[in-house]
LUMSELUM-119838 format. One record per residue (C-alpha): residue in three letters; x, y, z. Coordinates in steps of 0.02 Angstrom, whole numbers, always signed. Example, Ala and Ser with C-alpha at 12.3 -4.5 7.8 and 13.67 -1.06 7.14 Angstrom:
// residues 2
> vexdren,east,north,up
> ALA,+615,-225,+390
> SER,+684,-53,+357
END
This chain:
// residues 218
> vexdren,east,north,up
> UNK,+642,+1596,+5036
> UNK,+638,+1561,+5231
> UNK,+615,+1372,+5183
> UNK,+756,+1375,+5080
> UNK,+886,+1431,+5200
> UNK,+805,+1310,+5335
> UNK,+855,+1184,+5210
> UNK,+1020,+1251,+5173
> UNK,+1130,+1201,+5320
> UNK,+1032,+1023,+5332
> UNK,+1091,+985,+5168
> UNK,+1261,+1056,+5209
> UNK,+1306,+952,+5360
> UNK,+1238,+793,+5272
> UNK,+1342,+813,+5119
> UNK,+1477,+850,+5207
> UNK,+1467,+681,+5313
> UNK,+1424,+583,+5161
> UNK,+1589,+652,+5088
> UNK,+1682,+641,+5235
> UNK,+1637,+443,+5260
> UNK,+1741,+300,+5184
> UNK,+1625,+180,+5242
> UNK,+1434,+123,+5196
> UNK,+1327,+206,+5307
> UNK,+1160,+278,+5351
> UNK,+1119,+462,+5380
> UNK,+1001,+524,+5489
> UNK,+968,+684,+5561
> UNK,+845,+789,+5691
> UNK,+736,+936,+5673
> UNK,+615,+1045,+5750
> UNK,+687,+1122,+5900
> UNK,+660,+1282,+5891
> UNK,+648,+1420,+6037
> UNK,+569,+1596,+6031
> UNK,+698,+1750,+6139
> UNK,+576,+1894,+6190
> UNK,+745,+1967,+6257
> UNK,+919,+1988,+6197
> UNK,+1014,+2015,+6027
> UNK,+1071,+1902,+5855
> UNK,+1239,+1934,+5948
> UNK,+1181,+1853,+6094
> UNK,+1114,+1689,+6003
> UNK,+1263,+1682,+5900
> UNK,+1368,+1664,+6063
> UNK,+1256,+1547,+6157
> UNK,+1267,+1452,+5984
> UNK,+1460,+1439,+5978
> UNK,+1487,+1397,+6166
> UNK,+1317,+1239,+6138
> UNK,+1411,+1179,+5983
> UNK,+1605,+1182,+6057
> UNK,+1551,+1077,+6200
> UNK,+1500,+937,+6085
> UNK,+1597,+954,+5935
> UNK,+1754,+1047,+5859
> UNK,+1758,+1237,+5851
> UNK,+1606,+1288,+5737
> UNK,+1618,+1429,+5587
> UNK,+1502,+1562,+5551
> UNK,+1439,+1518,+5363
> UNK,+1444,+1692,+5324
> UNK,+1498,+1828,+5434
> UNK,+1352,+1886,+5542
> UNK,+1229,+1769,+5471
> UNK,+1191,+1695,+5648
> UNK,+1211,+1526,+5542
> UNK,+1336,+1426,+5620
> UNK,+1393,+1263,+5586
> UNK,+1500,+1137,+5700
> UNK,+1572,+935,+5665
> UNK,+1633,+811,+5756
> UNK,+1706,+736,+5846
> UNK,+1803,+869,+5931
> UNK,+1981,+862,+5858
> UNK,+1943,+743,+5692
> UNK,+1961,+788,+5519
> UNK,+1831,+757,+5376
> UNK,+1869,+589,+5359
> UNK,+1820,+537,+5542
> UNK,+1677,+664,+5559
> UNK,+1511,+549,+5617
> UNK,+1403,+689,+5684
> UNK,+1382,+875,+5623
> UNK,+1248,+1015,+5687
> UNK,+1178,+1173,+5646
> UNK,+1112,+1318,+5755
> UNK,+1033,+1446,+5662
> UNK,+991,+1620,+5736
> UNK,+850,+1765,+5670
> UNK,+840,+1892,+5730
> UNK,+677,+1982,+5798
> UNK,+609,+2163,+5837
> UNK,+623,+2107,+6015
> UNK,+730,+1945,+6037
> UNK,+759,+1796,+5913
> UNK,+704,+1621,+5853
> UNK,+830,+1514,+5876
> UNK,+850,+1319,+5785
> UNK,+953,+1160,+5787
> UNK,+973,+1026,+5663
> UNK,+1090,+885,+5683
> UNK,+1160,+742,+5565
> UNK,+1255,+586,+5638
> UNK,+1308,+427,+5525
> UNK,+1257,+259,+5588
> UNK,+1323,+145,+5677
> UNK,+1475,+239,+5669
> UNK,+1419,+385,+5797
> UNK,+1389,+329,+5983
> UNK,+1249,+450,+5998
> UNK,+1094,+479,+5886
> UNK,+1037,+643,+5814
> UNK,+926,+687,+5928
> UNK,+1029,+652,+6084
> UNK,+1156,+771,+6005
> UNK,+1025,+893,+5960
> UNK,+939,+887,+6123
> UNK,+1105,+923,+6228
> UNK,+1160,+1060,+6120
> UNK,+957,+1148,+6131
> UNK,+989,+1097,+6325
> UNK,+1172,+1194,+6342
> UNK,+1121,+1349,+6235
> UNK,+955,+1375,+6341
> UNK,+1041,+1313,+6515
> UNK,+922,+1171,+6555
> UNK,+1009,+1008,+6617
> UNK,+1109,+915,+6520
> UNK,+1131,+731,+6507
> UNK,+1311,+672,+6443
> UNK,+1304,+586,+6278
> UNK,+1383,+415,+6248
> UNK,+1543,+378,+6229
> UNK,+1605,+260,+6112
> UNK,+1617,+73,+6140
> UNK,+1770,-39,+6108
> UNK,+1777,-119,+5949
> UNK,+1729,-306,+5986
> UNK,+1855,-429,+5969
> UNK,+1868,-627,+5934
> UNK,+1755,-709,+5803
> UNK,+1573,-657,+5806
> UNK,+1428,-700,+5678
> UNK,+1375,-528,+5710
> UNK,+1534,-430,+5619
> UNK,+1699,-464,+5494
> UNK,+1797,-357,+5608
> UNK,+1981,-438,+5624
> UNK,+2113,-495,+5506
> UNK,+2075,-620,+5386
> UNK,+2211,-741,+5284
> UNK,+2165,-815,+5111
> UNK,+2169,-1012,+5144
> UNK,+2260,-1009,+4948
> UNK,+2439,-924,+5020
> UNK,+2447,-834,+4874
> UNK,+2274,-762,+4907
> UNK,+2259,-581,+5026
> UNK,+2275,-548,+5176
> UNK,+2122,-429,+5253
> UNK,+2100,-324,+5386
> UNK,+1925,-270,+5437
> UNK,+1885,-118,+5558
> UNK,+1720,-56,+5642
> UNK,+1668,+73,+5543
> UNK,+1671,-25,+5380
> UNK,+1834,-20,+5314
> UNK,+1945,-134,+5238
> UNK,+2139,-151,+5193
> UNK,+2244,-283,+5105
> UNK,+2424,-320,+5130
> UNK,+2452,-204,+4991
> UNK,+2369,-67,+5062
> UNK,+2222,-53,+4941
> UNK,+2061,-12,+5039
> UNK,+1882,-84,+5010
> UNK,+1740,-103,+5135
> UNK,+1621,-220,+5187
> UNK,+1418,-258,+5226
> UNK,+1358,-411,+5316
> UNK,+1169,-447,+5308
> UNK,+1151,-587,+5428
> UNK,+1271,-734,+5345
> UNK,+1280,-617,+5174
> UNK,+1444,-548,+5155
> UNK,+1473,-404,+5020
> UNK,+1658,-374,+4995
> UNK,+1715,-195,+4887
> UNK,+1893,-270,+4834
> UNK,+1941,-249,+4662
> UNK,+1720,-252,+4609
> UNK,+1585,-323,+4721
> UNK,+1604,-488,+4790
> UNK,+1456,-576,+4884
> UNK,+1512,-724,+5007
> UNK,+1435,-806,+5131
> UNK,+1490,-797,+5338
> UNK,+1495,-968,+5414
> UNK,+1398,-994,+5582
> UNK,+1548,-978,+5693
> UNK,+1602,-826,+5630
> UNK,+1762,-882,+5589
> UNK,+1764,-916,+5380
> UNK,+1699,-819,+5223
> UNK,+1673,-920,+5072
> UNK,+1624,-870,+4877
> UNK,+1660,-756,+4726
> UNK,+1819,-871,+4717
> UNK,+1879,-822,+4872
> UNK,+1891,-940,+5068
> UNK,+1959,-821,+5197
> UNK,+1980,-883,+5384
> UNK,+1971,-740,+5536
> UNK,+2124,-734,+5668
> UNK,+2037,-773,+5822
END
């Protein structure tokens, strides 16, 4: 039973990134940090644990009232659909003290930070050690780059679409209808109206196949 709600919030916080994501990406997470309280209460933990998660993401819940469970995404002031990181601190109490735990999720390469910079930080906040600031996030790179589609890109057939490519993955015609895209070195996979697989030229600057010959603004 103990195993199973260790698992619990883990598999929470992923799902609910994986849900909250538009975008392909990967999941990863940290685990194991774990510290042993000869002194003070479950009440205690649970309000070191809201104070370590608030100063790294949004305002966390209580999973169920005075579980000690409590649950926190980010970043601070986003809503499910820009959520890249999520943690759990999890509380037991003790004759004399508590156990307390943290597990974190982040998606990559949209988060700045990695799991176990996030986890670390909030272990190092609720305990009081030093703290070292986690990364902020880059700007999206601009001009044309072999290493990205981000930009717009025109159809060289003017009756073909017009795309625009973000950072995280996401794409949007003139139309407003939303795919997303993967690039594997000069492999190109487009999510527009079924999978199409073209091919980046060195320059970065044209995507040619699956019918299609698309030039970046740059």
């Amino acid at each position: 039973m103990k195993a199973r709600r260790l698992l619990f919030p883990t598999a929470l916080v992923i799902g609910a990134l994986i849900c909250g994501t538009t975008s392909p990406a990967a999941v990863s997470f940290s685990t194991g940090i774990r510290y042993v309280m000869t002194t003070g209460s479950l009440s205690d933990c649970s309000a070191k644990a809201k104070t370590a998660l608030t100063a790294y993401l949004g305002a966390p819940t209580e999973a169920v009232a005075g579980s000690g469970e409590w649950l926190a995404f980010g970043p601070a002031g986003g809503t499910p659909q820009t959520y890249t990181a999520a943690a759990t601190v999890r509380c037991f109490g003790l004759d004399q003290g508590y156990v307390v735990t943290f597990t974190c999720v982040v998606t990559e390469p949209e988060s700045p930070y990695t799991a176990s910079a996030l986890c670390l930080d909030v272990a190092h906040n609720f305990s009081g050690k030093p703290e070292t600031p986690l990364a902020t996030p880059a700007p999206a790179p601009t001009g044309c780059t072999p290493a990205n589609l981000i930009g717009t890109w025109t159809s060289d057939d003017h009756a073909g679409p017009t795309l625009t490519m973000t950072q995280g993955g996401d794409m949007t015609d003139q139309d407003g209808v939303s795919g997303n895209w993967v690039l594997y070195g000069t492999g190109a996979t487009l999510n527009y109206y079924g999978t199409k697989n073209l091919t980046l030229t060195p320059d970065g600057k044209h995507l040619r196949g699956a019918g299609l010959s698309l030039t970046r603004k740059c």
